[in-house]
DODRENGU-274440 format. One line per 8 residues: their letters; for each residue x, y, z of N, C-alpha, C. Coordinates in steps of 0.02 Angstrom, whole numbers, plus 50000, padded with zeros to 5 digits. Example, Ala and Ser with C-alpha at 12.3 -4.5 7.8 and 13.67 -1.06 7.14 Angstrom:
as> 50660/49716/50390/50615/49775/50390/50660/49835/50390  50642/49888/50354/50684/49947/50357/50645/50002/50394
# end
This chain:
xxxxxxxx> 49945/49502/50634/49884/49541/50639/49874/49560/50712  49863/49623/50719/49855/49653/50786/49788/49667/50783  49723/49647/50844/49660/49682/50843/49662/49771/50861  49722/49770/50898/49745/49865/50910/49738/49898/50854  49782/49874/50803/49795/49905/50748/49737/49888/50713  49723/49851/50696/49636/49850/50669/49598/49888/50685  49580/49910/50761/49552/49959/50780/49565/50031/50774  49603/50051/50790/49650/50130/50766/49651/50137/50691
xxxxxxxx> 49657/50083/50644/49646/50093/50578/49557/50113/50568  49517/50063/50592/49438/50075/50588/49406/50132/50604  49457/50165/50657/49436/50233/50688/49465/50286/50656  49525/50267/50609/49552/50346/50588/49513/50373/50553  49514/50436/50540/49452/50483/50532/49498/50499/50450  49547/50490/50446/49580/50531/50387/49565/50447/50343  49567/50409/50359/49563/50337/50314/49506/50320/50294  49454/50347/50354/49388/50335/50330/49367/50395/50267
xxxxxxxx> 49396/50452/50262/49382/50489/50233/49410/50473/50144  49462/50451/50147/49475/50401/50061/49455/50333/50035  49428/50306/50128/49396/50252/50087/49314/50282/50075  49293/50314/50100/49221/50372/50076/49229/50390/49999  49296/50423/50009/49308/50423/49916/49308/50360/49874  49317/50307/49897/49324/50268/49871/49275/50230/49845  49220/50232/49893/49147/50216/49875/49116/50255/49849  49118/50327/49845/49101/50388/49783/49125/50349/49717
xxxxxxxx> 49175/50344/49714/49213/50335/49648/49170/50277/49629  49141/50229/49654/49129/50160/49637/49052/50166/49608  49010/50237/49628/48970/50252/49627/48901/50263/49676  48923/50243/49741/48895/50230/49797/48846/50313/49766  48778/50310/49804/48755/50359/49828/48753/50389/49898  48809/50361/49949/48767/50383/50005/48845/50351/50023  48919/50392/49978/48974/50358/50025/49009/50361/50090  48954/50401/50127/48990/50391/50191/48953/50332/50228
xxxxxxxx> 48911/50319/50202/48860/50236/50246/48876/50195/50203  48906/50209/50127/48943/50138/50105/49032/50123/50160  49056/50171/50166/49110/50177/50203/49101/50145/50267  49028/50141/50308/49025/50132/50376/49037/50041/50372  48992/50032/50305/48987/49961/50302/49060/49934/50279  49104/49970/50254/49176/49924/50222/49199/49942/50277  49216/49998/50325/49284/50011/50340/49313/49953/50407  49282/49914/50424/49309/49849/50468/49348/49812/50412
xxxxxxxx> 49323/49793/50332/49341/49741/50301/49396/49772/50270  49404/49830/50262/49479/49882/50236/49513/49860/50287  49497/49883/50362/49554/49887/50389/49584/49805/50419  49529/49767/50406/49573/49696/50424/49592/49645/50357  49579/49690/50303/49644/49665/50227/49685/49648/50250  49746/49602/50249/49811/49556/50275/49849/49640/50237  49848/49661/50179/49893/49712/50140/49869/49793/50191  49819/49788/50202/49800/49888/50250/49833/49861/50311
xxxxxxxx> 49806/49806/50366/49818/49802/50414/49907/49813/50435  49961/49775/50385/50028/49764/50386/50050/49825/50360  50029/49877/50305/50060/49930/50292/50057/49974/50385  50006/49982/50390/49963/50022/50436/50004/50008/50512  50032/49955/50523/50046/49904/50597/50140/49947/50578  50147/49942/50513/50215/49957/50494/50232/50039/50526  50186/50066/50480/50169/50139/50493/50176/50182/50565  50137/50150/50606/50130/50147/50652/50187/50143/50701
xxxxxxxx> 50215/50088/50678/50297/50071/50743/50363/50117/50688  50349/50135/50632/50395/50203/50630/50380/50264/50641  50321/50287/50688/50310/50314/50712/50260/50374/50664  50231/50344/50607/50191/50393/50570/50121/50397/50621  50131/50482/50610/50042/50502/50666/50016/50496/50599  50006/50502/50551/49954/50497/50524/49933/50460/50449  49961/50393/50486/49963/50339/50409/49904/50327/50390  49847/50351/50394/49784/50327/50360/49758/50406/50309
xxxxxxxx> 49816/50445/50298/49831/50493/50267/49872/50486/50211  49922/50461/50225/49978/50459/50194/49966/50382/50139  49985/50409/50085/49969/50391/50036/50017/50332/50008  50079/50338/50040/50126/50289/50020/50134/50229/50058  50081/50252/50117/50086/50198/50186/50011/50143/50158  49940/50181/50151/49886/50128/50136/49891/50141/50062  49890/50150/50002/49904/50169/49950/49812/50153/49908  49792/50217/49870/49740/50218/49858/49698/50139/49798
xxxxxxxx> 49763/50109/49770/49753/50041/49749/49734/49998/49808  49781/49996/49871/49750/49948/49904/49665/49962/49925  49684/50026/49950/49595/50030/49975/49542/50025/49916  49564/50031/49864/49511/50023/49802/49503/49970/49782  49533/49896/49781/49540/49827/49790/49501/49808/49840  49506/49836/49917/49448/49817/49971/49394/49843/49960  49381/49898/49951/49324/49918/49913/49283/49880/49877  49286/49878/49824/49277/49836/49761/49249/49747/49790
xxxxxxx> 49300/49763/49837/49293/49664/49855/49221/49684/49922  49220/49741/49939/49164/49732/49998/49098/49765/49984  49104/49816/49933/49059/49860/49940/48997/49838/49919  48958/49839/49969/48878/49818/49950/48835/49849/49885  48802/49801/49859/48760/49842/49801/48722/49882/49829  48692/49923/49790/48630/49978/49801/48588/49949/49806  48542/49954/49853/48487/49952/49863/48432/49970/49790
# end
């Protein structure tokens, strides 16, 4: 586990944007502030962090895109495991 790669994952803008979908899908009303609250606990999953760290040193610019690198099961598993109830 790298805190780098934790961070650059928390910040990608294309990762935050499917895990946003991801909290739509779950039913969130408001999934970009359900997203604000998961996307630390997505990106330090032992399974996002190691795809992502992988990704990364083969030189993918844009693994929080790429679908075969975080794969929409994993982020829907962290999801699920973090996402706060509704208010």
């Amino acid at each position: 586990m790298s805190y780098k790669t934790i961070n650059i994952c928390a910040h990608d803008v294309e990762l935050q944007g499917r895990v946003s979908a991801a909290c739509a899908s779950e039913g969130s009303s408001e999934p970009n502030a359900a997203m604000m609250a998961v996307i630390w606990p997505v990106s330090v999953a032992s399974d996002v962090e190691a795809a992502y760290a992988s990704a990364l040193a083969a030189g993918n610019e844009h693994p929080g895109a790429d679908e075969t690198v975080v794969t929409d099961g994993m982020i829907l598993a962290n999801v699920q495991a973090n996402l706060p109830p509704e208010p």
